[in-house]
N, C-alpha and C positions, 0 to 999 in steps of 0.2 A: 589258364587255370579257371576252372569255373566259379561261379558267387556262392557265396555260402549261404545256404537259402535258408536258415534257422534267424534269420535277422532282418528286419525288415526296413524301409528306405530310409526309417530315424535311428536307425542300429540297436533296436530293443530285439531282443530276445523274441521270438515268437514260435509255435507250434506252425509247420508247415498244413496248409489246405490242401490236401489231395483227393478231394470230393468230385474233383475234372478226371482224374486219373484212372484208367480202367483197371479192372479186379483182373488180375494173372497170379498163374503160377511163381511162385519167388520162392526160391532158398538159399540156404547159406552154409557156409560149412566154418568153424572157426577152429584154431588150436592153440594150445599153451601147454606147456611143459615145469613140471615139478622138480627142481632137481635137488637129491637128498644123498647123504654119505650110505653106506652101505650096512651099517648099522640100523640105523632108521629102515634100509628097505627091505634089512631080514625080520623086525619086528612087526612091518606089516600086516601079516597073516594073526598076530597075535596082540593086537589092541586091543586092551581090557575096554575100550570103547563103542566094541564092534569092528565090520570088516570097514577099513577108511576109502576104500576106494568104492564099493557098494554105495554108503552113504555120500561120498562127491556126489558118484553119479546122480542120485535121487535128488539131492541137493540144484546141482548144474539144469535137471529139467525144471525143476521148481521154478527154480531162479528166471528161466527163459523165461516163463508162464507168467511173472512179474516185473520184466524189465521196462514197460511204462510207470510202473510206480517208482520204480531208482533213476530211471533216466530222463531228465523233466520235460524234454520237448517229443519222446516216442509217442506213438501213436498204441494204443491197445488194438491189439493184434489178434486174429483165432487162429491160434498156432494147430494147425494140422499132423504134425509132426516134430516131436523133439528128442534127439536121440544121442546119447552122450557116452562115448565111449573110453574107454582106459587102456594103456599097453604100459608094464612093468618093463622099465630097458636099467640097463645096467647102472646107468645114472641117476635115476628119475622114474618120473611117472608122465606118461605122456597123454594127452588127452585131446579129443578133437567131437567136435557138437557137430550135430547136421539137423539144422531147423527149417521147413517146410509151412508155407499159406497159402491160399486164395485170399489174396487181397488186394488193397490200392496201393501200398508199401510195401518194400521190403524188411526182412530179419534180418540182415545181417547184426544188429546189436542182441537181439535174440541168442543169435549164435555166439557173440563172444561175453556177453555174460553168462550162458552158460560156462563155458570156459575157465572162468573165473572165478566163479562160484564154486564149481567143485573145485577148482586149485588151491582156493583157502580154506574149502571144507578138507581137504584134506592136510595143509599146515593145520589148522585147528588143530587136526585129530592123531596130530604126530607129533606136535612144540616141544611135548614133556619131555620128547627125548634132544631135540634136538632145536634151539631156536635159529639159527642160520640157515633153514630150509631156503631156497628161494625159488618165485614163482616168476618163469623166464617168459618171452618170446609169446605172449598170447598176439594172436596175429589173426585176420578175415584170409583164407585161405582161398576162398571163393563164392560167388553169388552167380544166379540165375535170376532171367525176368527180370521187369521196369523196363522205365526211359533210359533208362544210364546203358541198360545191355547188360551183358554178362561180364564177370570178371574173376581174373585167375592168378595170385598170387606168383608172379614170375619165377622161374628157375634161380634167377639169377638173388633176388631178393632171398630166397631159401638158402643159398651155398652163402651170403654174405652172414646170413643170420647163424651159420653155422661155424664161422668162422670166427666171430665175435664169439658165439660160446665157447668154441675151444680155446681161445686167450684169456678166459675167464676162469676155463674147467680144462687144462691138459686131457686129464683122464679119460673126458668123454669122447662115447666111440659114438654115442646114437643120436 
């Protein structure tokens, strides 16, 4: 298991130096899932708040665009790309970020703050009806570029994650 390089030889906290590190390509992709009774997900379309999943999204790039100011050892990033998607499934609301740099660092936390951001912007923006929303399974789906190499959320990690949710949610198919 490798060292966890946010701490340094007297075990303080510290911001990593990657000033050695060459500028590459890097992106990430991350996902998380909403899941709401079906009530909440025909109201949807008609929140006196606006459309709630327009606003996540706007929210979730935002949120990438600031994830050195929530996350204290991130490096500030020039996010080249942040792109935050939604899919309406039977259960839920599904969403998955793909964030893109030329940098010395990777997104990957880029990418699951977006994630997460729009998944509470969207309980926000639905509570009135329902407070047992819950925001499942945000997970790094995959990165490109760095030292580390690329890396791909396993098969096997997805069928287990899916299996936990169905012991939680019968109902769900997605």
């Amino acid at each position: 298991m490798a060292k966890l390089s946010h701490y340094d030889r007297a075990g303080r906290a510290r911001m990593v130096d990657v000033s050695g590190k060459k500028v590459t390509r890097r992106e990430a992709q991350a996902s998380a899932f909403v899941a709401m009774n079906p009530a909440v997900m025909a109201a949807l379309p008609k929140n006196p708040k606006g459309d709630p999943l327009e606003v996540a999204r706007i929210a979730g790039i935002m949120a990438a665009k600031r994830t050195a100011d929530l996350i204290p050892m991130c490096h500030p990033l020039p996010l080249a790309r942040v792109d935050v998607e939604m899919r309406v499934c039977e259960n839920g609301v599904a969403i998955v970020s793909s964030v893109a740099t030329t940098a010395q660092t990777g997104v990957e936390m880029e990418a699951l703050v977006a994630v997460t951001v729009s998944a509470l912007t969207i309980y926000d923006m639905t509570k009135a009806m329902d407070k047992g929303i819950e925001i499942r399974e945000i997970v790094l789906e995959r990165k490109t570029g760095g030292k580390s190499g690329d890396y791909q959320r396993s098969k096997r990690s997805k069928s287990l994650a899916k299996k936990d949710s169905a012991k939680k949610d019968p109902a769900k198919k997605d």
